[in-house]
Each structure stands twice: as structure tokens, then as C-alpha cells.
C-alpha positions as CSV (number, residue, x, y, z in Angstrom):
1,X,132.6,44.5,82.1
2,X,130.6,47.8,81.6
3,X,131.7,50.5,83.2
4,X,128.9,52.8,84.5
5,X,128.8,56.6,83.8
6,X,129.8,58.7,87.3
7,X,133.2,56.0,86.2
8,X,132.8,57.3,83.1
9,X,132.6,61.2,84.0
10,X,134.9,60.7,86.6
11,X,137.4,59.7,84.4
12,X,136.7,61.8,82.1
13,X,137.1,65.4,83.9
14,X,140.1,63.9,85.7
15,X,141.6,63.9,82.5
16,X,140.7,67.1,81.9
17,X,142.1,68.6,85.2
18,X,145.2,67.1,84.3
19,X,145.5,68.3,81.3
20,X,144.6,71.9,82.5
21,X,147.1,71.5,85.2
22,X,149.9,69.9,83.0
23,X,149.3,73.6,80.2
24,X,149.3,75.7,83.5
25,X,152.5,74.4,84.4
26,X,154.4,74.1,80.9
27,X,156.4,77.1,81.5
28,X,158.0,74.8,84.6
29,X,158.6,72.0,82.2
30,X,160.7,73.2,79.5
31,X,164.6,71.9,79.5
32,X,166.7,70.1,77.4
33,X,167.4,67.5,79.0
34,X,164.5,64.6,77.7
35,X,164.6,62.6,80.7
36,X,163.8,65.2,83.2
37,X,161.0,66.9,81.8
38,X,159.5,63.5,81.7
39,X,160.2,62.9,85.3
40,X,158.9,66.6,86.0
41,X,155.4,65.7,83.8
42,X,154.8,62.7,85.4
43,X,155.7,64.7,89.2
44,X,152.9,66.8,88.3
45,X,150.3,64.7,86.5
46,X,150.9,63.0,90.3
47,X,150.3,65.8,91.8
48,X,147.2,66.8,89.6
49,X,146.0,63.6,90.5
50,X,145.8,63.9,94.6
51,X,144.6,67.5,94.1
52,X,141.7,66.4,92.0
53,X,140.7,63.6,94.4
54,X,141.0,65.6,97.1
55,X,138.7,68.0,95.7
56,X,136.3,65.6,95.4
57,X,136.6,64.0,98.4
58,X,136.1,67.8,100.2
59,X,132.9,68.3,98.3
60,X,131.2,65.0,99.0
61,X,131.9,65.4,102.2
62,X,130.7,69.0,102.4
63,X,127.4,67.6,100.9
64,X,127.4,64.9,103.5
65,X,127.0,67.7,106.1
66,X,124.7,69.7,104.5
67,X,122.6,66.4,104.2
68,X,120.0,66.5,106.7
69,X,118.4,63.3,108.7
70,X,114.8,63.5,108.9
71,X,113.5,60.5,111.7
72,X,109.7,60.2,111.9
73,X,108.2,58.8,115.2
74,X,105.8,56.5,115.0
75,X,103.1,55.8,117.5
76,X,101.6,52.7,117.6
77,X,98.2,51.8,118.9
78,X,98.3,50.1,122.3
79,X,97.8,46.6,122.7
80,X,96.3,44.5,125.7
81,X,98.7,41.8,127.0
């Protein structure tokens, strides 16, 4: 099954936000204990997740609204019955 590119490029800068959001929050991360910084990356790759969607979901709505509906009338010629 092919997947088609806004998939594609979705995927793709998700990723990416993750990533950035997974470096911006190393400092958070570091411990010694192995288990818990795995259960803190995965909390915030979660986390990075929902804000990313969310993001989206704002801005296509935002362009939803800023959309505007143009209706044409259209007049049509009278008939006799």
C-alpha cells in the first residue's frame, strides 16, 4: 500500500518536533537509573506527540475560518406552465 506524501511529510516533521522537543528537554532526562529515563523519554515523546497534533489541528482549523464561502445566485429564465 503506497502511502501518499502529506502522510509522508506529516510523518516526517513529526519526527522532527520530537526530536527537537526530546534535545530541548535532555537536561530533564539525565539519571542513573536506566529504567527511568526511559520511562521519562517516552513521557515526553507522548507529550511531543499531542502538542504537535494539536498544533496542527489549531492551524487547520484557523484556515477553516479564514476560508471564505462564495454562493452565486442564479436566475433562471421563467417558464410558462
Amino acid at each position: 500500500m503506497e502511502i501518499n506524501n502529506s502522510e509522508q511529510a506529516y510523518d516526517s516533521e513529526k519526527k522532527k518536533f520530537v526530536e527537537a522537543s526530546l534535545a530541548d528537554n535532555s537536561k530533564q532526562i539525565e539519571s542513573t537509573d536506566e529504567e527511568e529515563v526511559n520511562k521519562h523519554r517516552q513521557r515526553l515523546k507522548r507529550e511531543a506527540v499531542i502538542i504537535f497534533d494539536e498544533a496542527l489541528r489549531y492551524f487547520d482549523d484557523l484556515a477553516l475560518e479564514k476560508r471564505q464561502i462564495s454562493i452565486r445566485l442564479v436566475s433562471l429564465p421563467e417558464t410558462k406552465a
